[in-house]
N, C-alpha and C positions, 0 to 999 in steps of 0.2 A: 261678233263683228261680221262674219263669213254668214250666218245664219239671217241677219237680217240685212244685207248688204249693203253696209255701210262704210267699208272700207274707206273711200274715199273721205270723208267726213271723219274720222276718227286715227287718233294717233296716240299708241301705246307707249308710255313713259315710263321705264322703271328706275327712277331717282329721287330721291327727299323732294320738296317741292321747293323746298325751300331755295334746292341748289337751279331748277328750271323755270321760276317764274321771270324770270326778263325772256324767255322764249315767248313768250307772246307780250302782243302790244297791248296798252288799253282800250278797252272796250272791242275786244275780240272775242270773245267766251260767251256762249251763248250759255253752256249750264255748266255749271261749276258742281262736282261732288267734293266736298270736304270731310274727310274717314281717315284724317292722319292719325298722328303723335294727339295724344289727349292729355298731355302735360299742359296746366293752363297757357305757360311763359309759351309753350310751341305753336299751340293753335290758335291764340290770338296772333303772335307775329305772324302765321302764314294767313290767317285771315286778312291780315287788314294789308299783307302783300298782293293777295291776289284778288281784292275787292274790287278795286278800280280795272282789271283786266277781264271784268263779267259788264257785260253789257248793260245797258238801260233798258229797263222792263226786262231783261236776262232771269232767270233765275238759278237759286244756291239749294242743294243738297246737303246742308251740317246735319250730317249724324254725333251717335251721343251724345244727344242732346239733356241726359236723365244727369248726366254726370254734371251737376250742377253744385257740389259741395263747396260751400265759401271757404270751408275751412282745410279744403284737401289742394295740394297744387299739382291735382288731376283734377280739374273742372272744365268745366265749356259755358261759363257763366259772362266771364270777362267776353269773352268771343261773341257768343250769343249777343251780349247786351250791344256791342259795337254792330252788331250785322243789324238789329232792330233798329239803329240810326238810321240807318241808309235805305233800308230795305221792309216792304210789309209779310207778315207773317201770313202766309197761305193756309198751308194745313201742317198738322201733327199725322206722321203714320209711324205707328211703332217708337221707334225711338230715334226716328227722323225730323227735324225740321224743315219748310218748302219754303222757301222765301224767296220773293220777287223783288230785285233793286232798284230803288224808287226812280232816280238822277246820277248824273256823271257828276263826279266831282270837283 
């Protein structure tokens, strides 16, 4: 943050997200990174909490994206399939997903 001076622009959160998403309003979020809980029930509920608080034409950082087992409830499958509603698929890096959000809902 100090290295690229962006201070102003960035604010350090250290809580569940789940406890902090009404801190911001919708469509405030210009990039959203998602690298939480990889329990499926956790990261679709914090996805589709803080979908609508990323902007139009914003874009989303979901990592773990490999963790896609139907049959584990550690997946990112459920989440994944809900972000590709709303949102187009950019690129693949590593075991990242980029995805830009199509419309406000």
């Amino acid at each position: 943050i100090n290295k690229f001076s962006v201070k102003s622009v960035v604010e350090i959160i250290r809580d569940k997200a789940i406890n902090v998403y009404n801190n911001f309003e919708n469509e405030t979020i210009d990039l959203l990174h998602i690298d939480g809980n990889n329990s499926e029930e956790v990261s679709f509920k914090e996805t589709v909490l803080y979908l609508p608080k990323v902007k139009t034409n914003g874009f989303i950082f979901y990592n773990n994206i490999s963790w896609i087992d139907v049959d584990s409830k550690y997946s990112a499958k459920k989440a994944l399939d809900y972000l590709l509603e709303y949102c187009n698929k950019i690129e693949i890096i590593d075991d990242c997903m980029i995805l830009q959000k199509k419309y406000l809902f």
